[in-house]
C-alpha positions as CSV (number, residue, x, y, z in Angstrom):
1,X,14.3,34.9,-16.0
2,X,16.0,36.2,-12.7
3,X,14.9,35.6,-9.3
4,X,15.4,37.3,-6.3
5,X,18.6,36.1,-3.7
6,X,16.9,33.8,-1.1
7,X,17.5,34.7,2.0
8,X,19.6,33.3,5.0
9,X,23.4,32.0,5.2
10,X,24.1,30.1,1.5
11,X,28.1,29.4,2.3
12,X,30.5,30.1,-0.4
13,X,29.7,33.3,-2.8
14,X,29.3,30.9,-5.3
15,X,25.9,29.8,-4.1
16,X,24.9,33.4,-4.1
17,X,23.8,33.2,-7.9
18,X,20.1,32.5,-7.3
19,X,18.3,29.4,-6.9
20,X,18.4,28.3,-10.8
21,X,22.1,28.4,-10.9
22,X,22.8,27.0,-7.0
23,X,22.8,23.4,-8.6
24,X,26.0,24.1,-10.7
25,X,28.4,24.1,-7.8
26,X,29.0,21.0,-6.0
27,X,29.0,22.6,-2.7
28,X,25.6,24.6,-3.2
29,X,23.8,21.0,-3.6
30,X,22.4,18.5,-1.9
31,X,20.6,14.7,-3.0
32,X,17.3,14.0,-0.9
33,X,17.6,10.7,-1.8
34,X,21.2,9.4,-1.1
35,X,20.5,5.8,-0.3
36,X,17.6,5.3,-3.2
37,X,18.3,1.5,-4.6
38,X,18.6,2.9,-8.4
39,X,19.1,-0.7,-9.8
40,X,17.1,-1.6,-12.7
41,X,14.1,-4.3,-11.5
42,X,14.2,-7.7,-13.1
43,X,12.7,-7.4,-16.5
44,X,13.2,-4.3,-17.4
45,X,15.2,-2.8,-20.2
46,X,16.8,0.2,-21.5
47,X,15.4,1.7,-24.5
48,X,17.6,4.1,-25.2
49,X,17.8,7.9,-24.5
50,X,14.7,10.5,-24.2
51,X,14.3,13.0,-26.5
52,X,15.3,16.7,-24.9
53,X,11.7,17.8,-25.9
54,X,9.7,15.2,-24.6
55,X,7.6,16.3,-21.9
56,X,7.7,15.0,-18.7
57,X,5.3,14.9,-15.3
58,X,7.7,15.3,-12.4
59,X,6.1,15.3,-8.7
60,X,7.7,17.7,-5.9
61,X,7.1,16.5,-2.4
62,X,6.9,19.8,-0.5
63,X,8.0,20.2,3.2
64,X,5.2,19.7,6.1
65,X,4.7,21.7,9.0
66,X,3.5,19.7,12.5
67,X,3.8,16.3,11.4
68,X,4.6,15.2,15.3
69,X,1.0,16.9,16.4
70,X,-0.7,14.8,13.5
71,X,0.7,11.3,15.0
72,X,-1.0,12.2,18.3
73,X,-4.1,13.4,16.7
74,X,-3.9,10.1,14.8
75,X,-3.2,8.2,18.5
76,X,-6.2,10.5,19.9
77,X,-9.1,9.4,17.0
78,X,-7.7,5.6,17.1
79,X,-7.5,4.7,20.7
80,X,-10.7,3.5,21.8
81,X,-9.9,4.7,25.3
82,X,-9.5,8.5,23.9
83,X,-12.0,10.8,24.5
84,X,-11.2,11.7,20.9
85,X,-12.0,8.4,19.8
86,X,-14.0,8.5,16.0
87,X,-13.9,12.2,15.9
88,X,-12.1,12.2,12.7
89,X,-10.6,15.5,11.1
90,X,-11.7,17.0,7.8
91,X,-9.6,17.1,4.9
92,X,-9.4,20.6,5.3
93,X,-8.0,20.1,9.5
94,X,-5.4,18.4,7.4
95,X,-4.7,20.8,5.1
96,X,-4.8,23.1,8.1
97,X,-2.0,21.5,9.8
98,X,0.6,19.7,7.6
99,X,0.3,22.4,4.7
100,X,3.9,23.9,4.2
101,X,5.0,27.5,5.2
102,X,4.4,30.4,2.8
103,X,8.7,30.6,2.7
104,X,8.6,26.6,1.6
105,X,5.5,27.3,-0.9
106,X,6.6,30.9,-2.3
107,X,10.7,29.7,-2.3
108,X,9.9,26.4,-4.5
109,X,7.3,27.8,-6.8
110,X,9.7,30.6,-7.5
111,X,12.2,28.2,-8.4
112,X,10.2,26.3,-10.6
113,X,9.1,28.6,-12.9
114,X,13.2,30.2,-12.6
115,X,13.0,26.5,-14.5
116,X,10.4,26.9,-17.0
117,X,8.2,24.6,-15.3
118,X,4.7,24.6,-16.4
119,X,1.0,23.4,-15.9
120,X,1.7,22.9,-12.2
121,X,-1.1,21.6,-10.1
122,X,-1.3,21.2,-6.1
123,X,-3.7,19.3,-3.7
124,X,-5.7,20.0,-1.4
125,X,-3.0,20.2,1.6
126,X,-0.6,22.0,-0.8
127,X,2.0,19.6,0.1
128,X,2.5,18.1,-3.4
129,X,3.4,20.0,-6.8
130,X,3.2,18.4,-10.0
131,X,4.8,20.2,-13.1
132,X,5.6,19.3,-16.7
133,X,9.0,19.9,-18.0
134,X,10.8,18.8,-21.5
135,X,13.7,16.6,-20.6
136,X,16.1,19.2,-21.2
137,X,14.6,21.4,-18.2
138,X,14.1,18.2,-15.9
139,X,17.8,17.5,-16.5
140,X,19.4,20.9,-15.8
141,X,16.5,21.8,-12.7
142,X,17.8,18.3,-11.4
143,X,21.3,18.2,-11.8
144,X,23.0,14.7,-12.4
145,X,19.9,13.4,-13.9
146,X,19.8,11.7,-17.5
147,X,16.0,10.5,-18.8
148,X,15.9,6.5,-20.5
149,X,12.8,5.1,-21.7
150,X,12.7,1.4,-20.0
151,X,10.1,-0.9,-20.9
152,X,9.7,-4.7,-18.7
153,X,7.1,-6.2,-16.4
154,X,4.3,-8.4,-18.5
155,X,2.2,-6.0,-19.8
156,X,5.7,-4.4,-21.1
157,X,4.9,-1.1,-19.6
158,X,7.1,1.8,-20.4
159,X,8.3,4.4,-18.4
160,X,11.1,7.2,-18.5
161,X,13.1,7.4,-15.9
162,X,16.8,8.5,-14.6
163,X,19.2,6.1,-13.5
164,X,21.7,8.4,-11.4
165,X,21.3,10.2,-8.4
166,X,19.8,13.5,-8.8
167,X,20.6,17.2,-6.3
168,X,18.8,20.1,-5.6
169,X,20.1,23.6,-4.3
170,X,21.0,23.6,-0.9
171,X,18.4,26.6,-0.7
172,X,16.0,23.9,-0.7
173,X,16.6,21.7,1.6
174,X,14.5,22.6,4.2
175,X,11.9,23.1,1.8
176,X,11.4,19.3,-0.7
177,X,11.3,16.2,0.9
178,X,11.9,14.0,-2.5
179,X,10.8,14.2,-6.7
180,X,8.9,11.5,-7.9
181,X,8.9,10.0,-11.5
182,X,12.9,9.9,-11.2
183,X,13.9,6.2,-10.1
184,X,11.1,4.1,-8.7
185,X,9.8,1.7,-11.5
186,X,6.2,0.7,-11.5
187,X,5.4,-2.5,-9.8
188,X,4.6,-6.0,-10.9
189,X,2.1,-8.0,-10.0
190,X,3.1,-11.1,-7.4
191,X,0.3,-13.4,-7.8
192,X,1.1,-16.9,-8.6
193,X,-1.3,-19.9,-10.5
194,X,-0.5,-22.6,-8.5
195,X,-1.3,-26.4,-9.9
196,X,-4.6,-28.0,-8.6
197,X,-3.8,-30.6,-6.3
198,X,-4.9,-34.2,-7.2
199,X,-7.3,-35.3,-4.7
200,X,-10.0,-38.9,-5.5
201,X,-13.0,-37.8,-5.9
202,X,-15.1,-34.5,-5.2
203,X,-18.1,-35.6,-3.2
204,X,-18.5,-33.4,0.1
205,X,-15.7,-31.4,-1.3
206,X,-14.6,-27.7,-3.0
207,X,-12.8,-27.1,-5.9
208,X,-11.1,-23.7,-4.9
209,X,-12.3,-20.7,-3.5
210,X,-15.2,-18.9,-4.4
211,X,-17.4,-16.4,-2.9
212,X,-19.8,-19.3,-1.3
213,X,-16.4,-20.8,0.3
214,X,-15.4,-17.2,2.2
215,X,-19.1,-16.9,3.7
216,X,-18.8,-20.5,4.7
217,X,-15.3,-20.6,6.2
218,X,-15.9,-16.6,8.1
219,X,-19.4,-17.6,8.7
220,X,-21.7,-15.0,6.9
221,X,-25.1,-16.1,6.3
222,X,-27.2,-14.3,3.6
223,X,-28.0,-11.5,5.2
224,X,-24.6,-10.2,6.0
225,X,-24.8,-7.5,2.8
226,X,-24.9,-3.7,2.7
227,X,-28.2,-2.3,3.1
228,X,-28.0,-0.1,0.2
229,X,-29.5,2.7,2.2
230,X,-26.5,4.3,3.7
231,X,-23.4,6.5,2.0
232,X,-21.0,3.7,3.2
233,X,-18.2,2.2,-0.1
234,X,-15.2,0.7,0.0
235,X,-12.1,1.1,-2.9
236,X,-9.3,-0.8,-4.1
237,X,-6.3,1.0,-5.5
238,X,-4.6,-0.9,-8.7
239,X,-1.3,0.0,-9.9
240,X,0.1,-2.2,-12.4
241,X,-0.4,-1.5,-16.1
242,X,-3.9,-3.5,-16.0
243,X,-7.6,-3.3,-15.1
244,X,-10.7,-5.2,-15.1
245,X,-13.8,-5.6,-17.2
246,X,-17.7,-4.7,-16.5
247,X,-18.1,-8.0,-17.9
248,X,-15.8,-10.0,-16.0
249,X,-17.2,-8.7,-13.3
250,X,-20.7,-9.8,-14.1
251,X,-19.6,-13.1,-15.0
252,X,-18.0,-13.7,-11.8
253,X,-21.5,-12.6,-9.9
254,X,-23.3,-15.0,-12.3
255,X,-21.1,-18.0,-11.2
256,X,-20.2,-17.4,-7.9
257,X,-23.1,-14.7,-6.3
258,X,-26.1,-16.3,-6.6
259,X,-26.5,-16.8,-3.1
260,X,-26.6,-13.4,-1.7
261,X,-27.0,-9.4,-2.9
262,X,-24.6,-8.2,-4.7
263,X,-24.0,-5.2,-7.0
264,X,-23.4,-5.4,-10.5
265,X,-21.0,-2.6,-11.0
266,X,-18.6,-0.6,-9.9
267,X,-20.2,2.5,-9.1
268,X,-16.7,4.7,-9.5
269,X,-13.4,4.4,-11.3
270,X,-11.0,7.1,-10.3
271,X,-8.1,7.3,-13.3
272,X,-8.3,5.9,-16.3
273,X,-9.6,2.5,-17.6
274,X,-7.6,1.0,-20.6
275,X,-9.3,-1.0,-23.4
276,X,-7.0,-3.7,-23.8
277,X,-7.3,-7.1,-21.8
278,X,-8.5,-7.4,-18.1
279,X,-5.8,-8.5,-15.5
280,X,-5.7,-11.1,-13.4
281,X,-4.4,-9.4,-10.5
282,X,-7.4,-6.1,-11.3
283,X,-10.2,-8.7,-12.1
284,X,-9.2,-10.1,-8.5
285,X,-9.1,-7.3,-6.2
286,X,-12.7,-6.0,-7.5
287,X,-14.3,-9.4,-7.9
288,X,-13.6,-10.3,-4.4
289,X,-14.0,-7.0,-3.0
290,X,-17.5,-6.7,-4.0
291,X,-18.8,-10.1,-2.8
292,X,-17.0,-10.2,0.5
293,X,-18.5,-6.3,1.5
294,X,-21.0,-7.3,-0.9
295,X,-24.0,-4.9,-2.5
296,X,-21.4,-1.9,-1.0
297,X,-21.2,0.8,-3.2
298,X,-17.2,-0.1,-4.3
299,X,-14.6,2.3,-6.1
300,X,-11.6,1.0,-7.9
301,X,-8.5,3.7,-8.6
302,X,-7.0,2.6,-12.0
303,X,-3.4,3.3,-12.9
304,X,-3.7,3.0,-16.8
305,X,-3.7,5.8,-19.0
306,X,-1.0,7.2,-16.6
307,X,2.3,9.1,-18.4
308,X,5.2,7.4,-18.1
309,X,7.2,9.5,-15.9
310,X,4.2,8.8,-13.0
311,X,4.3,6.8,-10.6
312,X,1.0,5.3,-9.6
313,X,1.3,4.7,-6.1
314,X,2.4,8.3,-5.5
315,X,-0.7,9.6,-7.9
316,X,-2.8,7.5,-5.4
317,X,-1.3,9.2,-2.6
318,X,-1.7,12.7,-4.3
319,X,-5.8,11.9,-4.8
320,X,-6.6,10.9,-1.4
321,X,-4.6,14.6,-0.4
322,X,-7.4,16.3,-2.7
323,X,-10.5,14.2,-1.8
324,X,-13.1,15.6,0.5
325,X,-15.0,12.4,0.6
326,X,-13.5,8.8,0.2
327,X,-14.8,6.0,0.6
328,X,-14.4,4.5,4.2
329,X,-12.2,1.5,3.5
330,X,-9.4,0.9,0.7
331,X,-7.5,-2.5,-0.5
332,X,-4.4,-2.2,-1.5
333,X,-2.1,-5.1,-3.2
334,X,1.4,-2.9,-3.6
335,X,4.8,-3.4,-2.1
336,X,8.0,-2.7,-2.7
337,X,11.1,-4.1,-0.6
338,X,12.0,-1.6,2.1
339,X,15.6,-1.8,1.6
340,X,15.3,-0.3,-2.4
341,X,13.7,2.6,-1.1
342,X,15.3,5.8,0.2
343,X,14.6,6.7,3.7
344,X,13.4,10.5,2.8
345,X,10.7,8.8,0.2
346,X,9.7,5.9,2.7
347,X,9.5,8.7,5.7
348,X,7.0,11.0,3.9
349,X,4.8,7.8,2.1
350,X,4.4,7.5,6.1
351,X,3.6,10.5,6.9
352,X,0.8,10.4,4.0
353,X,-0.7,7.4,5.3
354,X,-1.1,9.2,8.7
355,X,-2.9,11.7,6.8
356,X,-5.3,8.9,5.7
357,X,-5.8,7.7,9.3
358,X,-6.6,11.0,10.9
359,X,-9.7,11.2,8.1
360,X,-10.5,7.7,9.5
361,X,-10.0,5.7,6.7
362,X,-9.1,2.0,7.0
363,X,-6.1,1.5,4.7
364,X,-5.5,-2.2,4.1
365,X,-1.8,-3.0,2.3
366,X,-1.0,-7.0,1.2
367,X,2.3,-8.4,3.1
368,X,3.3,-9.6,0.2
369,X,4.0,-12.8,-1.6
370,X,7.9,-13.7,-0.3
371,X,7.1,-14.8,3.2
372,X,10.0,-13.6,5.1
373,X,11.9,-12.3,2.4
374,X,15.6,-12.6,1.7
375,X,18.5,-10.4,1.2
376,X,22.5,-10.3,1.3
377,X,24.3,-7.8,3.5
378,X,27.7,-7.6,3.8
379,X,28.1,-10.9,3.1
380,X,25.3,-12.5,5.3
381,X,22.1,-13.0,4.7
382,X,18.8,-11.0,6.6
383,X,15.2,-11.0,5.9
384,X,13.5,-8.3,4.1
385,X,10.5,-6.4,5.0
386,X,8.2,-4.9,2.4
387,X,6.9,-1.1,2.5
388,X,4.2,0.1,3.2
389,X,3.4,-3.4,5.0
390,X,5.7,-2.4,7.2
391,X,4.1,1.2,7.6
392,X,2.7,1.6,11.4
393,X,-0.2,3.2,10.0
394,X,-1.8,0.7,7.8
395,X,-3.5,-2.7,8.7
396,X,-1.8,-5.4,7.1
397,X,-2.6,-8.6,5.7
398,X,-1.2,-11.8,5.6
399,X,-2.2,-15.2,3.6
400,X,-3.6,-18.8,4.8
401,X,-4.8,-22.2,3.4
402,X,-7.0,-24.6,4.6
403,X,-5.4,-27.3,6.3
404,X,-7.3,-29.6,4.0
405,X,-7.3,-27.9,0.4
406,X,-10.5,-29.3,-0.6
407,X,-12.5,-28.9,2.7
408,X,-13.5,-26.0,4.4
409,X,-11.0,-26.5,7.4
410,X,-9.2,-25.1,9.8
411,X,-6.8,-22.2,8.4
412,X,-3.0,-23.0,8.5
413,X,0.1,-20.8,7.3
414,X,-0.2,-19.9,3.7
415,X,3.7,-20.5,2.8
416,X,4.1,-17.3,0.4
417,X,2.5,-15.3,3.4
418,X,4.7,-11.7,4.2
419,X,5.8,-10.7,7.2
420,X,8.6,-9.9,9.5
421,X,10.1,-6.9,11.2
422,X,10.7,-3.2,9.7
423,X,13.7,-2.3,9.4
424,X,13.1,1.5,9.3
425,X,10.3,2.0,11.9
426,X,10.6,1.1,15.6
427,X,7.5,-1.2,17.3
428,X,5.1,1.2,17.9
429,X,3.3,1.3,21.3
430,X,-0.2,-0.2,20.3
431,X,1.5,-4.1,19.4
432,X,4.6,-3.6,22.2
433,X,2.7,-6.3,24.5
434,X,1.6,-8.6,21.7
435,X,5.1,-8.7,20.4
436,X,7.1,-8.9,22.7
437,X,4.5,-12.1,24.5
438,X,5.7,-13.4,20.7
439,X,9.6,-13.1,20.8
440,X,9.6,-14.8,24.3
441,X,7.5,-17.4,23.8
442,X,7.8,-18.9,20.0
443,X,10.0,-21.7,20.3
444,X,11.2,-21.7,16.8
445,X,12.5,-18.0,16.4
446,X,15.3,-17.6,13.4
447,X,18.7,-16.3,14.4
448,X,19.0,-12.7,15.7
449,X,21.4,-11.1,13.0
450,X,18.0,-12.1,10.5
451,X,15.3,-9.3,11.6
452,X,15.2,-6.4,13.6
453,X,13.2,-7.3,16.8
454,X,12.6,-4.0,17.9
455,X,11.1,-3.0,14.5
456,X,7.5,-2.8,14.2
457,X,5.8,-6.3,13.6
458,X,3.6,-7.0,11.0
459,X,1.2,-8.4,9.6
460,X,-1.6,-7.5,11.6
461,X,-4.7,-10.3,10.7
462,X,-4.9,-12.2,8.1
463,X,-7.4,-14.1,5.6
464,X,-7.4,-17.1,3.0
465,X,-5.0,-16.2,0.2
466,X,-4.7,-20.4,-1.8
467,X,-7.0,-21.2,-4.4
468,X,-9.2,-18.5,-5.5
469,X,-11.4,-18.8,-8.8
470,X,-11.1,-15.6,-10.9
471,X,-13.1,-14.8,-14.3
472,X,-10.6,-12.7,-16.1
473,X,-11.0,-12.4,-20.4
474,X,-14.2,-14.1,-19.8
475,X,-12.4,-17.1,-18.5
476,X,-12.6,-18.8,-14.9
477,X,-9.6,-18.9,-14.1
478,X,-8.5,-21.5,-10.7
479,X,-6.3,-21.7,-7.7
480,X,-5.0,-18.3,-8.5
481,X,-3.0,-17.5,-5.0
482,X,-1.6,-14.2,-2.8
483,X,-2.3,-11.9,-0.5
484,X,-3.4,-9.5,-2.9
485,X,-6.9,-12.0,-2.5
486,X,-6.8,-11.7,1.1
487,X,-6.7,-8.1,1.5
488,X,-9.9,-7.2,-0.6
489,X,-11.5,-10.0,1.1
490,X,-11.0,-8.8,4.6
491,X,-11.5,-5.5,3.2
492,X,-15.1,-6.3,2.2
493,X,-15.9,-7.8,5.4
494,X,-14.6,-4.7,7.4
495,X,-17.3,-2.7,4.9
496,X,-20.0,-4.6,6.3
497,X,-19.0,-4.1,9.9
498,X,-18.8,-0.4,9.2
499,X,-22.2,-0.5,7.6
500,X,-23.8,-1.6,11.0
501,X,-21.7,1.2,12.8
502,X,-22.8,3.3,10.4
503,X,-26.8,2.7,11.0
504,X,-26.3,2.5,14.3
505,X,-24.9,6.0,14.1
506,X,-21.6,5.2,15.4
507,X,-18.1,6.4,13.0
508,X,-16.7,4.0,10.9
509,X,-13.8,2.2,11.8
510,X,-11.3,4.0,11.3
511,X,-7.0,3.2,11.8
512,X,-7.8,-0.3,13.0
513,X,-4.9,-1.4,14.1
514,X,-5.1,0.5,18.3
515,X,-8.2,-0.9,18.8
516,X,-7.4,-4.5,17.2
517,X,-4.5,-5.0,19.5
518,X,-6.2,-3.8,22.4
519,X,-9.1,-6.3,21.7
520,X,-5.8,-9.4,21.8
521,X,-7.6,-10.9,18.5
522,X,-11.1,-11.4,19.6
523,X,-13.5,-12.1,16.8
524,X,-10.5,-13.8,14.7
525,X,-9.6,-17.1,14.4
526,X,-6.6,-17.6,15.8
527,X,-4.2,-19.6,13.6
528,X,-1.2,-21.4,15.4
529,X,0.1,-24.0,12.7
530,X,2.4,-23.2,9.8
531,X,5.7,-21.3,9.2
532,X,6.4,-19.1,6.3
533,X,9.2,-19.3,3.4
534,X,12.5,-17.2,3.7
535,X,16.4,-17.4,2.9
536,X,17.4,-20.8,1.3
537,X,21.0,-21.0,3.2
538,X,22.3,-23.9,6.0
539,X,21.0,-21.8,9.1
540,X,17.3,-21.1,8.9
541,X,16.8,-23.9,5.8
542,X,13.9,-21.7,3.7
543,X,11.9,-21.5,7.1
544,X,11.2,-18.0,8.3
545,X,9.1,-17.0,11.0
546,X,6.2,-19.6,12.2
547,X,2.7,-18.9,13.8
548,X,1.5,-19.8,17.1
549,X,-1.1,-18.7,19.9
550,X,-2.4,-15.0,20.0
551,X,-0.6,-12.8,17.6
552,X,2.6,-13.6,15.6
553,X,4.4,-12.0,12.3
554,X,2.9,-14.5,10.0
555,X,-0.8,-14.4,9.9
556,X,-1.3,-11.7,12.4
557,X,-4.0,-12.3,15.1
558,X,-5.7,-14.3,12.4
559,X,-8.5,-14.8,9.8
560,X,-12.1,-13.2,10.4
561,X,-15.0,-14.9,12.3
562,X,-17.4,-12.4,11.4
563,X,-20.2,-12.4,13.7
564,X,-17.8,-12.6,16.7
565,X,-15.8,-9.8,14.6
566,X,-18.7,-7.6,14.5
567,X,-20.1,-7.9,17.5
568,X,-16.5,-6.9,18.7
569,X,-16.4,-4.0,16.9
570,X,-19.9,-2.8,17.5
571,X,-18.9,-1.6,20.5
572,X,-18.9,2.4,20.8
């Protein structure tokens, strides 16, 4: 098959061969994902080669027209103070704006077929392009690539993927941002079982958390439901090779809702549900979802029955890019260290979560499980941020523990609790004053050289993440801890508050974070004891960052009071 000579200035007369052939000279190439960490996770081994005929999903990330204008429409439906405030564009204003030129769409399309690519399916905004290609085809359309099967994490989940940098044509550079389904390995999940502690006797006293412990603690009385009566739901997005049960589900209401109106389903899975055992992490995020923003109508986006060349978190993206109507507010327990990603992938994820906030949908993402992080560089040792906690368009969530374990207390530091500074995005404008109030007034700041203080700050609240009962297999399972049980439990309670916007006919909530920094933590519990885990080395000692008054990069602006919450954010 021939295509016709793209046009514009190629360099040497050896790129002039057509955009098939441009990858076989050095010089007519280009990788869109020099710095991607290609190191194989922990866990994870090689099986062996692919087979040249196996067939594989590959995902082209096409270029996007007037992604500056989009920030400030995102600024201009976020800011309270905008006159623009809640007026939320379509799916199809998206589309409108961000959707690539006909030269990007027509050049890359042209190329892929050149390539024998077949089945290819677009979104909504046209921005994506996923194609199936043998191995063979993948390898020579994406020169230096070479397919394995790898196989690790504890569901041992396979997936085929290339361990070398791969280049395109120079012809399309201006045209593909990154392919996905080439290097980034599924993630695993973070949560950790911790042992009970040994306390004398139980009278007056809780055994973990349960759903009658978060209405306690945030102060929900029965009445603080969903009314049924309105087309407000809430999601959570689950990407590790597991999912939960009907059952499990029901058993956890039958133990733990009794007390207030719950449903006793989930009334949509997006993806596909596997038949094999319920996870703990899956059985989590829904159980907890549904009885915080309880009797909500709830989603739950499932990453089994995926192929292996997919990567979930990027399927997720593509779905919300070709949903009209989502539900208002989505959990999400997924990170990845920001240093293993390239710069071109983490930039666009970005730019797709901006997408998410324009619709005004509340994206909620776990800080993660490490507290500060640690890392080696050159010798010396930094923190290390997570992605896409570290996104400025998502509202992030940190972990705490009551100060007593079996009492419903106070809220201290939760140890494991992520947070820190990007190193990739600067502090945007919305947290400047509550971060920089924090660098000049916490008296036990680590060195420097270990964060990026200019970086944006995060997380942004935060909510109990020690102790939780789960029923999983049929089993209660205790003190199961990690922000991926705060984040679905804030979630929920953010459902509820949108439910009263919602009847009062007032938007839902939106991009949170403008008007939560604005507000300087009101209707939060402010939580100022506690510091967080980090690099084990003489100078910071395993301490990273450490809370205090007002906002800080631990627990946020802090764990939900939600009557003052909502009555905050009832406001027009």
């Amino acid at each position: 098959m021939t295509v016709d000579e793209p046009k514009g200035r190629m360099g040497p007369r050896s790129c002039l061969l057509g955009l098939f052939a441009l990858f076989v000279a050095g010089k007519c190439s280009y990788s869109p994902e020099p710095d991607q960490q290609r190191r194989l996770p922990p866990g994870w081994v090689s099986l062996g080669r692919a087979d040249p005929e196996e067939e594989l999903s590959l995902t082209f990330a096409l270029r996007q027209q007037n992604v500056k204008r989009l920030s400030e429409l995102v600024q201009a439906v976020s800011d309270p103070g905008s006159p623009r405030y809640g007026k939320y564009l379509t799916l199809e204003d998206v589309a409108e704006l961000v959707r690539p030129s006909p030269l990007t769409l027509h050049t890359v399309q042209k190329w892929l077929l050149a390539a024998g690519a077949r089945n290819c399916h677009s979104v909504t905004t046209q921005d994506f392009l996923t194609c199936w290609l043998s191995v063979r085809q993948a390898e020579l359309l994406l020169s230096g690539t070479e397919f394995y099967h790898y196989m690790g994490g504890p569901a041992e989940t396979h997936a085929v993927r290339s361990p070398h940098p791969y280049r395109l044509p120079k012809a399309l550079a201006p045209h593909v941002d990154f392919v996905g389904g080439l290097h980034r390995f599924p993630p695993t999940s973070t949560l950790r079982q911790r042992p009970e502690p040994q306390v004398p006797g139980t009278v007056g006293l809780h055994l973990g958390v349960t759903p009658s412990v978060i209405r306690k603690r945030y102060n929900l009385t029965a009445q603080d439901v969903g009314s049924g009566t309105t087309n407000n739901s809430q999601a959570c997005a689950q990407f590790l090779e597991q999912y939960f049960h009907d059952s499990d589900l029901a058993e956890f209401m039958r133990l733990f809702g009794g007390d207030f109106a719950h449903q006793a389903s989930v009334a949509r899975v997006v993806g596909q549900q596997g038949r094999g055992r319920a996870g703990i992490e899956a059985s989590l995020d829904v159980e907890y979802l549904m009885s915080a923003g309880a009797n909500i109508s709830t989603w739950v986006y499932s990453s089994p029955g995926r192929h292996e060349s997919q990567e979930p978190f990027l399927q997720w993206l593509l779905l919300l890019s070709n949903e009209s109507a989502l539900p208002y507010v989505h959990t999400v327990s997924y990170g990845d260290d920001e240093d293993s990603l390239s710069s071109t992938y983490i930039q666009r994820v970005n730019t797709e979560l901006m997408k998410a906030a324009a619709r005004g949908l509340t994206l909620l993402f776990a800080s993660g499980d490490s507290g500060a992080g640690c890392w080696s560089v050159s010798g010396r040792h930094q923190f290390r941020p997570s992605f896409p906690a570290s996104s400025p368009y998502v509202t992030t969530v940190g972990g705490t523990s009551f100060q007593n374990p079996f009492r419903v207390t106070n809220e201290v530091v939760d140890y494991i609790s992520g947070g820190g500074f990007s190193n990739v995005f600067p502090r945007p404008s919305y947290q400047e004053e509550a971060v920089t109030r924090y660098l000049s007034s916490s008296p036990h700041l680590p060195p420097s050289s270990y964060f990026n203080a200019s970086g944006r700050a995060y997380p942004d609240v935060a909510a109990l993440s020690d102790g939780y009962w789960v029923v999983s297999n049929h089993v209660p399972i205790p003190w199961v801890s990690g922000t991926s049980a705060s984040t679905p439990v804030f979630g929920g309670l953010l459902s509820l508050i949108n439910e009263h916007r919602i009847l009062r006919g007032l938007p839902p909530l939106g991009f949170l974070n403008p008007r939560l920094y604005q507000q300087r933590g009101a209707g939060l519990f402010d939580v100022t004891r506690g510091c967080h885990e980090s690099c084990l080395d003489e100078e910071v000692e395993g301490q990273g960052f450490c809370s205090g008054p007002g906002w800080d990069p631990v627990t946020g602006w802090g764990t939900p009071n939600f009557p003052a919450l909502l009555k905050t954010l009832m406001n027009p």
